[in-house]
C-alpha positions as CSV (number, residue, x, y, z in Angstrom):
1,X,-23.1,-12.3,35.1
2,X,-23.5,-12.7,31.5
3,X,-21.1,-11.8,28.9
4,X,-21.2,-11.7,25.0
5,X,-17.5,-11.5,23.5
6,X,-17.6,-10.7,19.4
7,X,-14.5,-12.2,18.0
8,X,-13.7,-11.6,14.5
9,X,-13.0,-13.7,12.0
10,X,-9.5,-12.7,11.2
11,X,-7.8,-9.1,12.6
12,X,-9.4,-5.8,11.6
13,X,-6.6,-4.5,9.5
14,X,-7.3,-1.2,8.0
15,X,-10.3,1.6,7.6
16,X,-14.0,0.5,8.8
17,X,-15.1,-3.0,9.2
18,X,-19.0,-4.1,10.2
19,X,-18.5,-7.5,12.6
20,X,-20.6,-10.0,11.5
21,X,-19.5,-13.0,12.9
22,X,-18.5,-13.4,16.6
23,X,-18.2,-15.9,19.3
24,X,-20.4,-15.4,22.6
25,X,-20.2,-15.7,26.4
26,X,-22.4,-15.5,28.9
27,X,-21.3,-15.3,31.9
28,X,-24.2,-14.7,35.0
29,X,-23.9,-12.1,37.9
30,X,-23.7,-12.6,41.7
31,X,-27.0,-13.0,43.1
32,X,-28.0,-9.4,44.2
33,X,-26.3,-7.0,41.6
34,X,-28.4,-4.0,41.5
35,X,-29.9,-2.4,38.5
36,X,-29.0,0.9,39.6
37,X,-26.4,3.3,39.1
38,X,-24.3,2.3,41.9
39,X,-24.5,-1.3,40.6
40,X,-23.0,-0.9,37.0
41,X,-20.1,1.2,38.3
42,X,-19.1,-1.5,40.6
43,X,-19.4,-4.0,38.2
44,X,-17.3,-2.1,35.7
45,X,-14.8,-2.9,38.4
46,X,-14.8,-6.9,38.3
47,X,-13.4,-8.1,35.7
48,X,-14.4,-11.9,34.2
49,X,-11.5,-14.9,33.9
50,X,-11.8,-14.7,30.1
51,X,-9.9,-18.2,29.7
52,X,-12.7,-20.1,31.4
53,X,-16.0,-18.3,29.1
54,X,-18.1,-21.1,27.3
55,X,-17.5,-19.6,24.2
56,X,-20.2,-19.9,21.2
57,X,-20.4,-18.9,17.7
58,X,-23.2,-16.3,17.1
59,X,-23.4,-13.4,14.6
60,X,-24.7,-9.7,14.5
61,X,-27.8,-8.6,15.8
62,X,-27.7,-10.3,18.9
63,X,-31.0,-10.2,20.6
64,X,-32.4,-11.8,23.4
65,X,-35.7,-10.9,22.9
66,X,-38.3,-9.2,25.6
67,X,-41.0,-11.8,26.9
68,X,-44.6,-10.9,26.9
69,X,-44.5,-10.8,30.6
70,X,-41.7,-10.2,32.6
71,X,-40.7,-8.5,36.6
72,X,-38.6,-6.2,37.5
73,X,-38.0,-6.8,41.4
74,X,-34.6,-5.1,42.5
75,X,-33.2,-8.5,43.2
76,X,-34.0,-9.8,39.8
77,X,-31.2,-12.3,38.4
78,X,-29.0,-10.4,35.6
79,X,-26.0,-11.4,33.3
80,X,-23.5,-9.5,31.3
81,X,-22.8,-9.8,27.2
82,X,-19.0,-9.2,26.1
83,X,-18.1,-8.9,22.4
84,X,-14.8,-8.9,22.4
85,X,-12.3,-9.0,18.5
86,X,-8.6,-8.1,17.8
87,X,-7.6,-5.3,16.1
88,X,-4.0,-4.6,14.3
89,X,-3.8,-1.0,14.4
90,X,-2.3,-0.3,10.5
91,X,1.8,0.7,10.5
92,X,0.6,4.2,8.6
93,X,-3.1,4.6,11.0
94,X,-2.2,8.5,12.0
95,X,-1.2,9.1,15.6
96,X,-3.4,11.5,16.5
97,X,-6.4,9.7,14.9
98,X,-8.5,8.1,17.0
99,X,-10.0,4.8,17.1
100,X,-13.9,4.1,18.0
101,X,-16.9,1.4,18.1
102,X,-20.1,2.5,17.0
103,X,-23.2,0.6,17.3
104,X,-26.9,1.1,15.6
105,X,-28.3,0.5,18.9
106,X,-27.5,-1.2,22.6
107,X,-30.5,-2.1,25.1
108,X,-29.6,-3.1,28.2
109,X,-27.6,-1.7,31.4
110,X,-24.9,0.9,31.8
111,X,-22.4,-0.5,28.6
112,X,-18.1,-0.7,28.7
113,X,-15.3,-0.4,26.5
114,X,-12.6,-2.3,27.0
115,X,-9.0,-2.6,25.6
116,X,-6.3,-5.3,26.4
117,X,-8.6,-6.3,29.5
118,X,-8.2,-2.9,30.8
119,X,-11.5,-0.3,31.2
120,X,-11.2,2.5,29.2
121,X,-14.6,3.7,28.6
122,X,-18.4,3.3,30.4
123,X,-22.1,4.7,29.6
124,X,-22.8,6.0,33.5
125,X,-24.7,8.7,33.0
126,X,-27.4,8.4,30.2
127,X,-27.8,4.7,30.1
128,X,-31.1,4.6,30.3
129,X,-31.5,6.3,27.3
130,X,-29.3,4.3,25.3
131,X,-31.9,2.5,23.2
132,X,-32.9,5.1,21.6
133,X,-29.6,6.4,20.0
134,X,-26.5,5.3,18.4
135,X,-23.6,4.3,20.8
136,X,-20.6,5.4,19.7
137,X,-17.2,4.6,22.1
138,X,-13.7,6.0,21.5
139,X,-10.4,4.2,22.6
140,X,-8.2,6.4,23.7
141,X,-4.9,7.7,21.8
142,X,-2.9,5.7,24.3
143,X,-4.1,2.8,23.0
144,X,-3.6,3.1,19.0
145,X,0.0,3.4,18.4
146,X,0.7,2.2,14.8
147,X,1.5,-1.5,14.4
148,X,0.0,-2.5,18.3
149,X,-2.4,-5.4,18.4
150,X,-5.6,-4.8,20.5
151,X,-8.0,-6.7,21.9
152,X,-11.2,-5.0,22.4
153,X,-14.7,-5.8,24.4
154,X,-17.7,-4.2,24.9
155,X,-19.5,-5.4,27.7
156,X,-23.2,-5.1,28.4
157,X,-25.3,-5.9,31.8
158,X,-28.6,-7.0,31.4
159,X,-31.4,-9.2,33.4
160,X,-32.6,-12.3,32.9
161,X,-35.9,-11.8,32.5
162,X,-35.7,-8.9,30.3
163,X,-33.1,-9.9,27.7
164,X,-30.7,-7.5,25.6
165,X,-30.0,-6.5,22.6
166,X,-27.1,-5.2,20.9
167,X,-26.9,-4.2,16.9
168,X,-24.4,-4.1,14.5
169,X,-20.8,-3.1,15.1
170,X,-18.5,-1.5,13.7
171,X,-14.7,-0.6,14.7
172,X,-12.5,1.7,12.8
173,X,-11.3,5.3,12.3
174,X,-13.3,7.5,14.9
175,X,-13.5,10.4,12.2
176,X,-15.3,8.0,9.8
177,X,-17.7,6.6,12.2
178,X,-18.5,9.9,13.3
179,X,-20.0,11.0,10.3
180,X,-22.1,7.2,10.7
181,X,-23.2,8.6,13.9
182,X,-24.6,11.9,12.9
183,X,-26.2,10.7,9.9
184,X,-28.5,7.7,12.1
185,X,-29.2,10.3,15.0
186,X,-30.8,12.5,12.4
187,X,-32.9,9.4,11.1
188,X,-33.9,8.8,14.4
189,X,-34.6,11.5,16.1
190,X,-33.8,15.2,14.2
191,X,-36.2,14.2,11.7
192,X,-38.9,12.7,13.6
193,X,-39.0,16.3,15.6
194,X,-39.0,18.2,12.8
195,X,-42.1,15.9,11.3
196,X,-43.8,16.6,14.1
197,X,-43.0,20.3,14.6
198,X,-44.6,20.7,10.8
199,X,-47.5,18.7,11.7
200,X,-48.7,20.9,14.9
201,X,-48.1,23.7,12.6
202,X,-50.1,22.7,9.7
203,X,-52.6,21.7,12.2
204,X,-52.4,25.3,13.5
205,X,-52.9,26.7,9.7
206,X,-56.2,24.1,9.5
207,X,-57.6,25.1,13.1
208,X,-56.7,29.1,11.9
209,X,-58.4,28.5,8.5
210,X,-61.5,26.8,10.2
211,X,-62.1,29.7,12.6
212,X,-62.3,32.0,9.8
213,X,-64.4,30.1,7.7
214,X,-66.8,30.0,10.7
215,X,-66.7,34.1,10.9
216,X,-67.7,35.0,7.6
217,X,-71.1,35.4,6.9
218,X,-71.3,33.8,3.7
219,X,-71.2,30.5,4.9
């Protein structure tokens, strides 16, 4: 199993804050995990010995990049990256203000969010479609009484032979990162509809404007 853990600097103390620099585990997998469904939930159940991780300094991006040539047996060797940072929730953070991790982008298996070494949150359903949107992870009010110290991690699966890659964080007020959110899923993917919407249409108007062309004896 390989883990990344992100470790911040110094405690996130107030508003939004981009991680930058971070330390990084990687721990590997039991031989057999499966890349499937099934697989990632039970491996959102096992839960690493965090004291023994080889930890490394590394910084945002993280990327283990995708060879030329790789396999994909169902047997193929896999890891999982933690990031993991503290966060001092502020003495005046509103109660029923939620706190959340957004990321530009995560590739890889079925991602978690965990607080205090406790799973709160996973990416079951639509994880295979993860790449191609913004992740963004709520921790839950339970967790973000004023004043309480949290640690949080965000775990990723991934196999060897394919690599991972996980984008820039960030870790503040959900109601601020929201707005984040919407903004790059428009950039991604409202707009690039809408392009191509207007192109088949203009190409309609052309093919239109060339049939009539062809019609009138004139020409």
């Amino acid at each position: 199993m390989v883990g990344i853990f992100i470790l911040a600097d110094r405690p996130l103390v107030t508003g939004v804050q981009r991680l930058e620099t971070v330390q990084r585990w990687v721990e590997p997998l039991p031989a057999g995990t499966p890349w499937t469904l099934e697989g990632f939930t039970s491996l959102m159940s096992q839960k690493p010995d965090f004291a023994v991780g080889d930890w490394q300094p590394t910084t945002l991006p993280s990327v283990i990049e995708l060879p030329p040539q790789f396999s994909a047996k169902p047997d193929e060797p896999m890891a999982r990256v933690w990031f993991r940072f503290t966060y001092q929730v502020p003495a005046d953070h509103p109660p029923e203000e939620p706190l959340a991790l957004y990321s530009t982008r995560i590739m890889g298996g079925a991602h978690s969010l965990w607080v205090n070494g406790e799973l709160v949150t996973a990416k079951l359903d639509d994880w295979r479609m993860q790449w191609s949107y913004p992740v963004f992870l709520e921790v839950p009010l339970q967790w973000t009484q004023p004043g309480r110290k949290l640690e949080i991690a965000l775990a990723v699966p991934y196999r060897l032979s394919q690599g991972y890659a996980v984008g820039s964080l960030y870790f503040g007020r959900a109601s601020e990162l929201e707005r984040s959110r919407v903004v790059r899923l428009s950039l991604q993917r409202t707009l690039p509809i809408m392009g191509m919407v207007l192109v088949g249409l203009l190409g309609l108007l052309s093919l239109g404007m060339w049939a009539r062309r062809r019609a009138e004896s004139e020409h």
